[in-house]
N, CA, C and O of each residue as an XYZ file, in Angstrom:
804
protein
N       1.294     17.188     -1.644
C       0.316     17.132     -0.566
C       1.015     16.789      0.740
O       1.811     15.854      0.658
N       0.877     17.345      1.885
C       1.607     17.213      3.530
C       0.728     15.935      3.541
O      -0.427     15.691      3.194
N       1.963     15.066      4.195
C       1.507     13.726      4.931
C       0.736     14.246      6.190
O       1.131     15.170      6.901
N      -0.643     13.388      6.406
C      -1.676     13.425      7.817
C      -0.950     12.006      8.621
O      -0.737     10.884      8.160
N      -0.740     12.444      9.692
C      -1.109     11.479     11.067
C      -1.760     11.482     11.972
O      -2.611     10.648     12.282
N      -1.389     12.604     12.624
C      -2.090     13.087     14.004
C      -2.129     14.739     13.764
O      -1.356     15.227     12.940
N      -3.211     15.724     14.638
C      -3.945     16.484     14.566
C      -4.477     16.870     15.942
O      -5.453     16.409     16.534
N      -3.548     17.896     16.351
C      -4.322     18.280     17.379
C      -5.047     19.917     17.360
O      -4.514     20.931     17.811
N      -5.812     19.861     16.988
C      -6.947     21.514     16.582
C      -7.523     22.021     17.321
O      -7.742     21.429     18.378
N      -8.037     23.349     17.115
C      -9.075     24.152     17.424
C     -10.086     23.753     16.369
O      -9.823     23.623     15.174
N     -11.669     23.509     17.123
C     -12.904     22.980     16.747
C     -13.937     23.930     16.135
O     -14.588     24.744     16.790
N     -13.999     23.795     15.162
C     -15.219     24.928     14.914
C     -16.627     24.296     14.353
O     -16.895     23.768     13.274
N     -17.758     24.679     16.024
C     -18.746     23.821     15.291
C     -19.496     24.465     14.414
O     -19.233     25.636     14.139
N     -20.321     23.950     13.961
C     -21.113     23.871     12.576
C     -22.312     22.992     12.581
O     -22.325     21.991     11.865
N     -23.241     23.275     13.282
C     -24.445     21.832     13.060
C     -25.235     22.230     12.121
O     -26.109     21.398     11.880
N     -25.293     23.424     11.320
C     -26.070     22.960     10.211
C     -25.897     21.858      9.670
O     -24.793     21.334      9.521
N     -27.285     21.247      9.211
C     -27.115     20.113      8.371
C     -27.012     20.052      6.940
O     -27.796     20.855      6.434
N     -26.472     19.530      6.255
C     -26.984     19.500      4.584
C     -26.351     21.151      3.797
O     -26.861     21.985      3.049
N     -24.935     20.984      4.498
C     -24.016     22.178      4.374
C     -23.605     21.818      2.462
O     -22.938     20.836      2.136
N     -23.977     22.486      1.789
C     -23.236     22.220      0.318
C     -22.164     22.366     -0.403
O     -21.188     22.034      0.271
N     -21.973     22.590     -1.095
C     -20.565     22.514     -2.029
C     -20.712     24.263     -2.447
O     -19.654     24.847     -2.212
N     -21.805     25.172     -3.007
C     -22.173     26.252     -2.723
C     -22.069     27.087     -1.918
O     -21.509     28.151     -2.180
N     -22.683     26.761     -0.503
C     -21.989     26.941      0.736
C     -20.784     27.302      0.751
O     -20.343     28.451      0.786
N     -19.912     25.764      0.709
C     -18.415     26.101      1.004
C     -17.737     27.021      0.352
O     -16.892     27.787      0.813
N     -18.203     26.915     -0.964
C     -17.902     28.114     -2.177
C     -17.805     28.498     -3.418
O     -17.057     28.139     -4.328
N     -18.896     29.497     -3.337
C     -20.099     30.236     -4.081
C     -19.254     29.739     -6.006
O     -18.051     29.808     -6.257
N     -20.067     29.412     -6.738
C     -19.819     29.169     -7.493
C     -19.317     30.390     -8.504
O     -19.012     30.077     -9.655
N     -19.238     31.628     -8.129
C     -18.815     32.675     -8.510
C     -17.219     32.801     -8.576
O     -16.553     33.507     -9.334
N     -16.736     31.813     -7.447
C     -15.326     31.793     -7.567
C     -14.562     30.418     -8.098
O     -13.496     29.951     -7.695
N     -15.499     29.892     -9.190
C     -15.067     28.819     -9.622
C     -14.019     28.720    -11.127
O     -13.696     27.741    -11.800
N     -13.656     30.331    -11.285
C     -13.104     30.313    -12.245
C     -11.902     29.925    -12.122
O     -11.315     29.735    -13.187
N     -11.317     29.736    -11.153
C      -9.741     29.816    -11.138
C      -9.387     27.912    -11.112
O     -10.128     27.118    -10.533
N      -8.181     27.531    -11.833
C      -8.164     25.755    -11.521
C      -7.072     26.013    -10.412
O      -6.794     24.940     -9.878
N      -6.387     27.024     -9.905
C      -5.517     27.074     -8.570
C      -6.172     26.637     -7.379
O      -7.234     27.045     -6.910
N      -5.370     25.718     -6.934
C      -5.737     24.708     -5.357
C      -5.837     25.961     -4.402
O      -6.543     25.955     -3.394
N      -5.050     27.063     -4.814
C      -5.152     28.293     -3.617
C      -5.480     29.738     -3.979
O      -5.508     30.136     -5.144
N      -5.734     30.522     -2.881
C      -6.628     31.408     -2.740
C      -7.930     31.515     -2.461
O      -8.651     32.512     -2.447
N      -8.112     30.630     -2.287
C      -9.550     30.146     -1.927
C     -10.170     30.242     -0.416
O     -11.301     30.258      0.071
N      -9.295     30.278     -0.105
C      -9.691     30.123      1.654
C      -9.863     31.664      1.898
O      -9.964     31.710      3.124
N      -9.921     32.486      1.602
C     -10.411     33.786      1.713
C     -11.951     33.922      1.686
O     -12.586     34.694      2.406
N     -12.676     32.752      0.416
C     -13.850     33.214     -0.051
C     -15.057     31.717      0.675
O     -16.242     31.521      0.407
N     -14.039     30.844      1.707
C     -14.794     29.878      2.022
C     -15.901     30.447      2.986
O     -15.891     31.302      3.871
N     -16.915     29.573      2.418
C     -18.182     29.853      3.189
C     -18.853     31.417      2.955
O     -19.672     32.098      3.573
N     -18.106     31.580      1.816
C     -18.350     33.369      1.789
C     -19.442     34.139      1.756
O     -19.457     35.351      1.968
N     -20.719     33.187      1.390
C     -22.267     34.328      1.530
C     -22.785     33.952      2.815
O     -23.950     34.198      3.128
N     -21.686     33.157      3.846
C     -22.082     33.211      5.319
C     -21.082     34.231      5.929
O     -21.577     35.064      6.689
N     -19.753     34.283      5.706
C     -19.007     34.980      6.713
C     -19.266     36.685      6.037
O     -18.761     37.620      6.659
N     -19.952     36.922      4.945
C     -19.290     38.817      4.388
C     -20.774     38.519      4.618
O     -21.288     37.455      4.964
N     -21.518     40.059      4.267
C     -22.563     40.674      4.134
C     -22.125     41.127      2.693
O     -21.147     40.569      2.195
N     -22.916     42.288      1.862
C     -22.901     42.320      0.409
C     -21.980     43.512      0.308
O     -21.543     43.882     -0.782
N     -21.614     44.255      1.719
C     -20.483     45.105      1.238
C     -19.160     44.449      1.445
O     -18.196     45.170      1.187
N     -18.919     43.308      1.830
C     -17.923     42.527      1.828
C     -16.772     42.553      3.420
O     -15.627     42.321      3.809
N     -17.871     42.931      3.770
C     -17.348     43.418      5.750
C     -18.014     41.888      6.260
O     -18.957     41.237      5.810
N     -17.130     41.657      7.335
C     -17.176     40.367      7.926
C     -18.643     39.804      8.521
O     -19.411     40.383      7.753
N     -19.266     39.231      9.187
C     -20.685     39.327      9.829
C     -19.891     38.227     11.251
O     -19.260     37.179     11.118
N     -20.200     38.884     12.365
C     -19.533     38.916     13.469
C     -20.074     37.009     13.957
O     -19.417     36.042     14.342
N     -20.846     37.119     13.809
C     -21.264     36.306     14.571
C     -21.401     34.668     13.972
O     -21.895     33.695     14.542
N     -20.735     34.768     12.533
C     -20.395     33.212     11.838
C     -19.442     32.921     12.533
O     -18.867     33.930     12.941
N     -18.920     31.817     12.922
C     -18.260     30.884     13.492
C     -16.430     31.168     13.004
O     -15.425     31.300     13.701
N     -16.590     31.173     11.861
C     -15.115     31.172     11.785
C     -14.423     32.405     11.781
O     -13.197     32.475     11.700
N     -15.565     33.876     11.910
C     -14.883     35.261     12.143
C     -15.144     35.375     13.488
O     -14.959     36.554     13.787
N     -15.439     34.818     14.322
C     -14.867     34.721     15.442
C     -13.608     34.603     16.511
O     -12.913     33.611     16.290
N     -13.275     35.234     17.376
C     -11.647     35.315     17.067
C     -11.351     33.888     17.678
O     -10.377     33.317     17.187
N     -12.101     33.169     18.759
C     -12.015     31.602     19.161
C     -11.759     30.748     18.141
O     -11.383     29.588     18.308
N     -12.012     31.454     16.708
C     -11.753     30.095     15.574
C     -11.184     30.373     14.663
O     -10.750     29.395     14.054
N     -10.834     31.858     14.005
C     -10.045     32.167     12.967
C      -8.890     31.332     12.775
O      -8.364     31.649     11.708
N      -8.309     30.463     13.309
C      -7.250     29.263     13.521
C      -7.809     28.117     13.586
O      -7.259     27.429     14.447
N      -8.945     27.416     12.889
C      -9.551     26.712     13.219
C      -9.233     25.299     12.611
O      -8.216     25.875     12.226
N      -9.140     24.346     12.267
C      -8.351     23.366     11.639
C      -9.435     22.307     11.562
O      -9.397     21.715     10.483
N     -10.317     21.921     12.322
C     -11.409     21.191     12.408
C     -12.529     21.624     12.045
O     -12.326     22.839     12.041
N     -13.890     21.426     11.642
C     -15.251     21.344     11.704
C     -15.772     19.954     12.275
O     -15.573     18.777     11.975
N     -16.374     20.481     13.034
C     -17.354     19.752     13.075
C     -19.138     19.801     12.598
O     -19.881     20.598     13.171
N     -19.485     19.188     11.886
C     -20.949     19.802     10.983
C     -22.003     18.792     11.185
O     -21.723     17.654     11.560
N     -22.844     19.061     11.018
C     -24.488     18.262     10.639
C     -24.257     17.446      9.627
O     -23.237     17.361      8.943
N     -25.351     16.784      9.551
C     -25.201     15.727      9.078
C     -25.387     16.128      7.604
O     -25.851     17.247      7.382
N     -25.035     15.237      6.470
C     -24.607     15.681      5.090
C     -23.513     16.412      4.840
O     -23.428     16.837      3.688
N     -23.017     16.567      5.270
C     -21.822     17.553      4.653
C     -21.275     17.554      3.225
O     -20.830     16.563      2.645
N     -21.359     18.716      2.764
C     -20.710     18.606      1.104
C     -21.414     17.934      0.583
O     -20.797     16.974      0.122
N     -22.906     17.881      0.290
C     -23.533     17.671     -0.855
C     -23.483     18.719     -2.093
O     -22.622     19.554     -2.369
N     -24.521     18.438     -2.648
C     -24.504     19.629     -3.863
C     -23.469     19.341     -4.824
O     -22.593     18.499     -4.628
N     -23.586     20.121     -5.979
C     -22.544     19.920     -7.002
C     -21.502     19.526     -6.355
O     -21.203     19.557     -5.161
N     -20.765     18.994     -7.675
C     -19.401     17.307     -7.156
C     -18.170     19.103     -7.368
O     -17.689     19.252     -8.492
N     -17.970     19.749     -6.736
C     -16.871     20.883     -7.190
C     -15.761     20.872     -6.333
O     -15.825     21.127     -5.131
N     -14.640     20.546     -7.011
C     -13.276     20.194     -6.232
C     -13.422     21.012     -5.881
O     -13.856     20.779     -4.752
N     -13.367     22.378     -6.068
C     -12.866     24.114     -5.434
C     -13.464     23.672     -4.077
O     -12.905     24.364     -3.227
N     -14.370     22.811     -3.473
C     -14.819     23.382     -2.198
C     -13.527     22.540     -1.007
O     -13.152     23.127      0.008
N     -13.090     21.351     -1.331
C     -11.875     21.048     -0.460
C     -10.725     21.571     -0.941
O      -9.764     20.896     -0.569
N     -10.457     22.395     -1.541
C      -9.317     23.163     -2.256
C      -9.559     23.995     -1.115
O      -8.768     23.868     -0.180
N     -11.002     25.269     -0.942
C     -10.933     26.193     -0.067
C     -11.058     26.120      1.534
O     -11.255     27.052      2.314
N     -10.885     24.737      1.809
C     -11.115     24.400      3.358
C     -10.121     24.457      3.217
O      -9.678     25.442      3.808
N      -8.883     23.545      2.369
C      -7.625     23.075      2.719
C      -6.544     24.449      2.816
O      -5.557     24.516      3.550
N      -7.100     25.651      1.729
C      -6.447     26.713      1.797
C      -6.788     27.725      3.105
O      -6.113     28.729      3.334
N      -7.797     27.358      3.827
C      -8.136     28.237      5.230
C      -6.961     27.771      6.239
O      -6.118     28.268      6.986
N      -7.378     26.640      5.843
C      -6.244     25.586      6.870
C      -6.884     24.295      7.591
O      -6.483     23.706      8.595
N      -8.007     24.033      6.767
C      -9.098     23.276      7.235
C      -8.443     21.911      7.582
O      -7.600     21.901      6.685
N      -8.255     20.812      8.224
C      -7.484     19.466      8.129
C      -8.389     18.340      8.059
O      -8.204     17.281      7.460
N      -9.454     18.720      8.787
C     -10.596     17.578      9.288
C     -11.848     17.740      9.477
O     -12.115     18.398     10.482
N     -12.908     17.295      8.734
C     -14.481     17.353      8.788
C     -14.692     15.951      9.322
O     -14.191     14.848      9.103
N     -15.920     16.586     10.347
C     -16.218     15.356     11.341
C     -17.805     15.541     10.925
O     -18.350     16.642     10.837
N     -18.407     14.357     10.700
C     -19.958     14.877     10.584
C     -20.391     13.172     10.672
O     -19.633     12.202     10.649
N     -21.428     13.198     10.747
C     -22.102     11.545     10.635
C     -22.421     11.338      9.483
O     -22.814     10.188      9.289
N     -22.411     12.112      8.466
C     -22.233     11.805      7.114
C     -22.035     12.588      5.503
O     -22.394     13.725      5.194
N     -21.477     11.754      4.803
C     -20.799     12.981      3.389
C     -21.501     12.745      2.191
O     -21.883     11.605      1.924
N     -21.735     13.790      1.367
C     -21.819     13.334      0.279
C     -20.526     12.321     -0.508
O     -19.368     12.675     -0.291
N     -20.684     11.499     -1.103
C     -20.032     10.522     -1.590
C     -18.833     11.304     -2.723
O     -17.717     10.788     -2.667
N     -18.970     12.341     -3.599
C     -17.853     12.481     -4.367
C     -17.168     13.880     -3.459
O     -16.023     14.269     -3.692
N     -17.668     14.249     -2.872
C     -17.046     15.363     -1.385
C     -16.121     14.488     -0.969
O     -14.970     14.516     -1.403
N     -16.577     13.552     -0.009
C     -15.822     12.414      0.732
C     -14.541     11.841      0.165
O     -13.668     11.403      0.915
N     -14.392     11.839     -1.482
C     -13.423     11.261     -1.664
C     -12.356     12.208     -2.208
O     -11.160     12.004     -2.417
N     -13.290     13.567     -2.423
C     -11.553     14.883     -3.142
C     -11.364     14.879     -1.661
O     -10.197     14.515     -1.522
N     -11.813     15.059     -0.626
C     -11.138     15.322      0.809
C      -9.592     14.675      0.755
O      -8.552     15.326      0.660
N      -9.717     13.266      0.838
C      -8.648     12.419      0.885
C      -7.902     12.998     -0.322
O      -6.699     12.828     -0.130
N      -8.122     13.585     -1.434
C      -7.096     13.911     -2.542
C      -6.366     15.141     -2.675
O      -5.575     15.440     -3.570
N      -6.909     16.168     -1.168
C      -6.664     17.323     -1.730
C      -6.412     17.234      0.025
O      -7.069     18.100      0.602
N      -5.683     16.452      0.850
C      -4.913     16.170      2.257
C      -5.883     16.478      3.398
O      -5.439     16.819      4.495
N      -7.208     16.368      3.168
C      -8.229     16.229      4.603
C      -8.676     15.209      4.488
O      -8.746     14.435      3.533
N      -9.165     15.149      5.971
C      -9.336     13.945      6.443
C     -10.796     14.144      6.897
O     -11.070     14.849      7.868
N     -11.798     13.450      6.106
C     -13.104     13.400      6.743
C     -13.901     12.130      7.481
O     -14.127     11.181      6.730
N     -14.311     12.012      8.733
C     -14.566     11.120      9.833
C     -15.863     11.357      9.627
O     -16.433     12.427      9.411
N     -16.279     10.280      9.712
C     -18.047      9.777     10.139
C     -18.174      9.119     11.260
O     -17.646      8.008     11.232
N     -18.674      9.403     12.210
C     -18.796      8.866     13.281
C     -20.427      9.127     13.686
O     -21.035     10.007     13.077
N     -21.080      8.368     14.689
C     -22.416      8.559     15.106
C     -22.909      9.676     15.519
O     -22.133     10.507     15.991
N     -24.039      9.901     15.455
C     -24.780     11.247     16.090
C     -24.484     11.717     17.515
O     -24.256     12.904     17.752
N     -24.490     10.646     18.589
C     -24.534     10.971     20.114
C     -23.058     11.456     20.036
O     -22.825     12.464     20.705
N     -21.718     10.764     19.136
C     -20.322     10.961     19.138
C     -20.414     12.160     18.892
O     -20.267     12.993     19.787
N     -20.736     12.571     17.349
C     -20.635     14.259     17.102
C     -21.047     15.290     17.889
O     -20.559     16.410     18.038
N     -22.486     14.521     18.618
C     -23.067     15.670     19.766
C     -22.341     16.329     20.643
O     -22.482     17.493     21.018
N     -21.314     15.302     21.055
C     -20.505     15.818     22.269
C     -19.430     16.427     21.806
O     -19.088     17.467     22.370
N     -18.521     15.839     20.489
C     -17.570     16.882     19.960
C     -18.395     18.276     19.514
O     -17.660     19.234     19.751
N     -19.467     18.635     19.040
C     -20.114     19.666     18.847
C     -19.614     20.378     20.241
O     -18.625     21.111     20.274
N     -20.435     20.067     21.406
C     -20.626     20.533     22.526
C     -19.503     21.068     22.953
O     -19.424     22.131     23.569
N     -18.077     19.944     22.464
C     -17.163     20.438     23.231
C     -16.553     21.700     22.231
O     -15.813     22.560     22.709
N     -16.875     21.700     21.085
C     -16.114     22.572     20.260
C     -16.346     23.537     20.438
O     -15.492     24.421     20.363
N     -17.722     23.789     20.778
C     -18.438     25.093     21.515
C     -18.109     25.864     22.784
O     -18.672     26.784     23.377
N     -16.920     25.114     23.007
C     -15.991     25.753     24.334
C     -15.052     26.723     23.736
O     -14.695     27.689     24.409
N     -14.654     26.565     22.624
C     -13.771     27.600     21.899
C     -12.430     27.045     21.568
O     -12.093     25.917     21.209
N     -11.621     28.350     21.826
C     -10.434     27.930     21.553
C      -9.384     27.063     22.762
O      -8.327     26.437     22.680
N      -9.994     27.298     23.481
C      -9.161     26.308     24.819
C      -9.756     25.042     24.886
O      -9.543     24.328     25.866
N     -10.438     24.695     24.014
C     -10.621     23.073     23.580
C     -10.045     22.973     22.365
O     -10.298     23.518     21.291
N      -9.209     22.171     22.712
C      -8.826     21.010     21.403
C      -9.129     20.030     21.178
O      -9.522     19.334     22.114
N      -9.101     19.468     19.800
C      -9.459     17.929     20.088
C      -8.278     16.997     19.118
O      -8.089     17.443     17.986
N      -7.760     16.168     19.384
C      -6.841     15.096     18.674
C      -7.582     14.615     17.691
O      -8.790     14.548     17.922
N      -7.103     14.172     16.399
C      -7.395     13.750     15.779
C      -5.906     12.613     15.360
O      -4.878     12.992     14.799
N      -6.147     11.492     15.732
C      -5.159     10.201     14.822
C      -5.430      9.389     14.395
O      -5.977      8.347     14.756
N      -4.819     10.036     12.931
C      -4.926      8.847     11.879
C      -4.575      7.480     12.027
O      -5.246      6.673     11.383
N      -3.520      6.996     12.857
C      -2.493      5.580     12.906
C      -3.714      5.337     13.575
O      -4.540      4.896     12.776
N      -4.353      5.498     15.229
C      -5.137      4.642     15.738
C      -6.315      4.680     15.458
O      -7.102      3.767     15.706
N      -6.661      5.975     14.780
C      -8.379      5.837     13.848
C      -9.270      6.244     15.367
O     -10.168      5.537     15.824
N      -8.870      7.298     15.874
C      -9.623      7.657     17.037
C      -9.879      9.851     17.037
O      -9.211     10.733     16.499
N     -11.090      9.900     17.878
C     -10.596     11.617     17.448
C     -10.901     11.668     19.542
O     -11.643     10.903     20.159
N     -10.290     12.485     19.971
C     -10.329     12.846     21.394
C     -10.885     14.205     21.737
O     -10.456     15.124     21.039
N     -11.786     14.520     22.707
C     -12.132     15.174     22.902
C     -11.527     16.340     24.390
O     -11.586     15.841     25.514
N     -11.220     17.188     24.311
C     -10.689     18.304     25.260
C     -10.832     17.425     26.709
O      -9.871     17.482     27.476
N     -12.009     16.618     27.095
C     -11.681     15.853     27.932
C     -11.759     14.884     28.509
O     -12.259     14.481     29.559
N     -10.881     14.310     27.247
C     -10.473     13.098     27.130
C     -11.079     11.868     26.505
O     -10.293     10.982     26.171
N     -12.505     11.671     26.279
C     -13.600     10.995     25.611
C     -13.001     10.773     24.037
O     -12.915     11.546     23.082
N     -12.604      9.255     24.236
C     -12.342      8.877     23.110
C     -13.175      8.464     21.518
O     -14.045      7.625     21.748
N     -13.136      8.707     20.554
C     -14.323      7.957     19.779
C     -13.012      7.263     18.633
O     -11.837      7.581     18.453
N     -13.746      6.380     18.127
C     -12.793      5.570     17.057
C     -13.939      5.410     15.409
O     -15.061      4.908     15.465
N     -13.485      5.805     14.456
C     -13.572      5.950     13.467
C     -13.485      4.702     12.266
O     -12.952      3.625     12.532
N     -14.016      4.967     11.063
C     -13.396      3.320     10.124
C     -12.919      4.338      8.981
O     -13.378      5.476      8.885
N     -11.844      3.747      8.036
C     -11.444      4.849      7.144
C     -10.829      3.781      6.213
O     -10.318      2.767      6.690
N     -10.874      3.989      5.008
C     -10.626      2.795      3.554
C      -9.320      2.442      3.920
O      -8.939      3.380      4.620
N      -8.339      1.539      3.830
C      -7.172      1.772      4.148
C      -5.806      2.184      3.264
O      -4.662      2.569      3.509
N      -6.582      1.884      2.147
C      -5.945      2.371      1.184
C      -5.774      4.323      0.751
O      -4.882      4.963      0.194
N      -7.187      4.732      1.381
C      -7.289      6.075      1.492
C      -6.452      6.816      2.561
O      -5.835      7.875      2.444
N      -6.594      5.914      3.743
C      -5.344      6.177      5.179
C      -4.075      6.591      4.893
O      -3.474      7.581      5.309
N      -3.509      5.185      3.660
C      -2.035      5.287      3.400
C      -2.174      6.474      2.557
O      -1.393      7.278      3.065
N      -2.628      6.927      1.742
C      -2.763      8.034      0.496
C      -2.361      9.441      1.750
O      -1.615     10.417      1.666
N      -3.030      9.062      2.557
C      -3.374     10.656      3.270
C      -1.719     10.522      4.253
O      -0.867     11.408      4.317
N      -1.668      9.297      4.849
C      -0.733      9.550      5.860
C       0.764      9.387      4.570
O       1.676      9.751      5.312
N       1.196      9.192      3.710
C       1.843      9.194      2.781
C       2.075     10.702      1.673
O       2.988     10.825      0.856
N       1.159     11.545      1.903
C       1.190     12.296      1.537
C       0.752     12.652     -0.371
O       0.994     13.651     -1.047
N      -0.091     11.102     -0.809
C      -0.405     10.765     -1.700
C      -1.464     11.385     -2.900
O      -2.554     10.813     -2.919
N      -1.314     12.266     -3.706
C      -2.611     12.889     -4.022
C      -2.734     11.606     -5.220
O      -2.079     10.565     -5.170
N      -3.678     11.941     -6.228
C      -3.334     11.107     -7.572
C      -2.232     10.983     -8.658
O      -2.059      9.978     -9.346
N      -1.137     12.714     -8.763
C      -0.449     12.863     -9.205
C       0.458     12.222     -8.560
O       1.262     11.576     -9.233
N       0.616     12.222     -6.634
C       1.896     11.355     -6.529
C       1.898     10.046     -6.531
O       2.929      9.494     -6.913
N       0.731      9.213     -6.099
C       0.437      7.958     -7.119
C       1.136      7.685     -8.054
O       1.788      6.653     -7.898
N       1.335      8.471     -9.467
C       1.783      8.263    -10.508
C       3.099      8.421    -10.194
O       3.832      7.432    -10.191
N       3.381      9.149    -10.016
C       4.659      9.540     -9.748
C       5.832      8.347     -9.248
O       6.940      8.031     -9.682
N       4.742      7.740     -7.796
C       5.784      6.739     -7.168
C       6.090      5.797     -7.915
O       7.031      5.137     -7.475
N       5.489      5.300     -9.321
C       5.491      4.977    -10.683
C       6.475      4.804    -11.306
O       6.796      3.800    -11.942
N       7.322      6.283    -11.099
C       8.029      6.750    -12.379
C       8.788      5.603    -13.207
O       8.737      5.373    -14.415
N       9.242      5.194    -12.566
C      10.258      3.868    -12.859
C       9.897      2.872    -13.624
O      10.566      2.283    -14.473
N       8.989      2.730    -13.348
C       8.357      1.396    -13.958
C       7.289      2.353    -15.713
O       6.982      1.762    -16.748
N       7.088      3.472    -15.470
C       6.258      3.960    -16.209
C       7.208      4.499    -17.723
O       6.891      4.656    -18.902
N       8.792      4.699    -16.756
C      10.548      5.492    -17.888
C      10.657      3.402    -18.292
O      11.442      3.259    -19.229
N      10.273      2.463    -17.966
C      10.834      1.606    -18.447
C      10.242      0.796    -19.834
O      10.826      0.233    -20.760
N       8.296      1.088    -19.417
C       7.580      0.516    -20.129
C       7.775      1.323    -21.196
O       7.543      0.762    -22.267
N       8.279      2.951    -21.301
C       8.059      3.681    -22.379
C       9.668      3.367    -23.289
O       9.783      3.404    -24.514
N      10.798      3.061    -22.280
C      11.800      2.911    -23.073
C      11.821      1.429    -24.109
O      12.440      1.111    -25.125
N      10.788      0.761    -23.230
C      10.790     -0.442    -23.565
C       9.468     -0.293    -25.144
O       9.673     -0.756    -26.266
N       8.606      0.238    -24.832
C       7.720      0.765    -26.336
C       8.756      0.920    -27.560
O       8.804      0.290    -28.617
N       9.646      2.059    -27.031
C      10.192      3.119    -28.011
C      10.837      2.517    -28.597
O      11.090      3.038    -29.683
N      11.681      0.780    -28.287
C      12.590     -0.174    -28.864
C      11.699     -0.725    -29.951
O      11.745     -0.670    -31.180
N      10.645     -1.425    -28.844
C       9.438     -2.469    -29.971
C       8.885     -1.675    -31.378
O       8.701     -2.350    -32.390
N       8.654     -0.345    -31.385
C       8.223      0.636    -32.169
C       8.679      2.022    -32.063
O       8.282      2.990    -31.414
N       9.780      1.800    -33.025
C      10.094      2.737    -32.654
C      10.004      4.124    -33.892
O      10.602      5.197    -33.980
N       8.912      3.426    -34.750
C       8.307      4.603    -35.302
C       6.583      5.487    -35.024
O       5.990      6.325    -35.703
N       6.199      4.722    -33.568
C       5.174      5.442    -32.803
C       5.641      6.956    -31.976
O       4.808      7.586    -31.326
């Protein structure tokens, strides 16, 4: 997983509210357990029509956002079924950061496991990153992790709260496997140390 710090993006808003796990993507493409390929089919019964041609006017086939690295969304984000595939297919678009005033609870936490970073911040806060995201691609907005703040194209700071243990995971580059991993040592000692005590297990 790429270590997060800082983030400076193109914004793509999104105020629907109560955006789902469906939404992000269609449970039709849930066969695969690969973290990638997915970002082709995100959001996919919003961006295709049924012959599989783009529909102009969704947000991210737009040419202001096809590079888009941020959302910003309505409130709920990622409810609906608990389905890793849906931060698998943000992260494979190139998604980095969901900003919304609020997540579903098992959404909220594959984010942090699968290297995005999702911010809750207040309604009037999101209003104006909405607003500004709606400028296109010649707005950016910062996003940093170290000071826990996201900036807006101009300049309007907001500051964020984030677990801190989830911070280090993300800015560390930590999924659950490398968790274990940073382990190893202690995990080759307890087993060499088994294999002595019993060593017919």
């Amino acid at each position: 997983m790429e270590k997060f710090d800082k983030l400076s993006g193109i914004a793509a808003p999104m105020p629907l509210v109560n955006i789902d796990t469906d939404m992000i993507i269609p449970k039709v493409f849930l066969k695969t357990i690969k973290r990638t390929g997915l970002g082709v089919n995100l959001f996919d019964e919003m961006r295709y029509d049924r012959q599989g041609n783009e529909i102009a006017d969704f947000v991210l086939n737009k040419p202001a956002y096809r590079n888009a690295q941020i959302i910003v969304a309505g409130d709920n984000f990622g409810c609906g079924s608990s389905r890793e595939h849906a931060p698998w297919a943000l992260a494979d678009f190139g998604i980095k950061s969901v900003i919304s005033t609020s997540f579903a609870d098992i959404f909220y936490n594959n984010c942090f496991k699968n290297g995005i970073l999702p911010i809750v911040l207040p309604q009037a806060a999101v209003d104006v990153l909405m607003k500004d995201a709606e400028k296109g691609a010649n707005a950016r907005l910062d996003v940093d992790l170290v000071e826990q703040t996201v900036t807006s194209s101009d300049g309007e700071v907001f500051s964020f709260e984030v677990d801190s243990f989830k911070k280090h995971c993300l800015m560390e580059g930590l999924d659950d496997i490398g968790l274990t991993m940073a382990k190893a040592s202690s995990i080759d000692a307890f087993e060499a140390k088994a294999s002595a005590l019993r060593p017919w297990v």
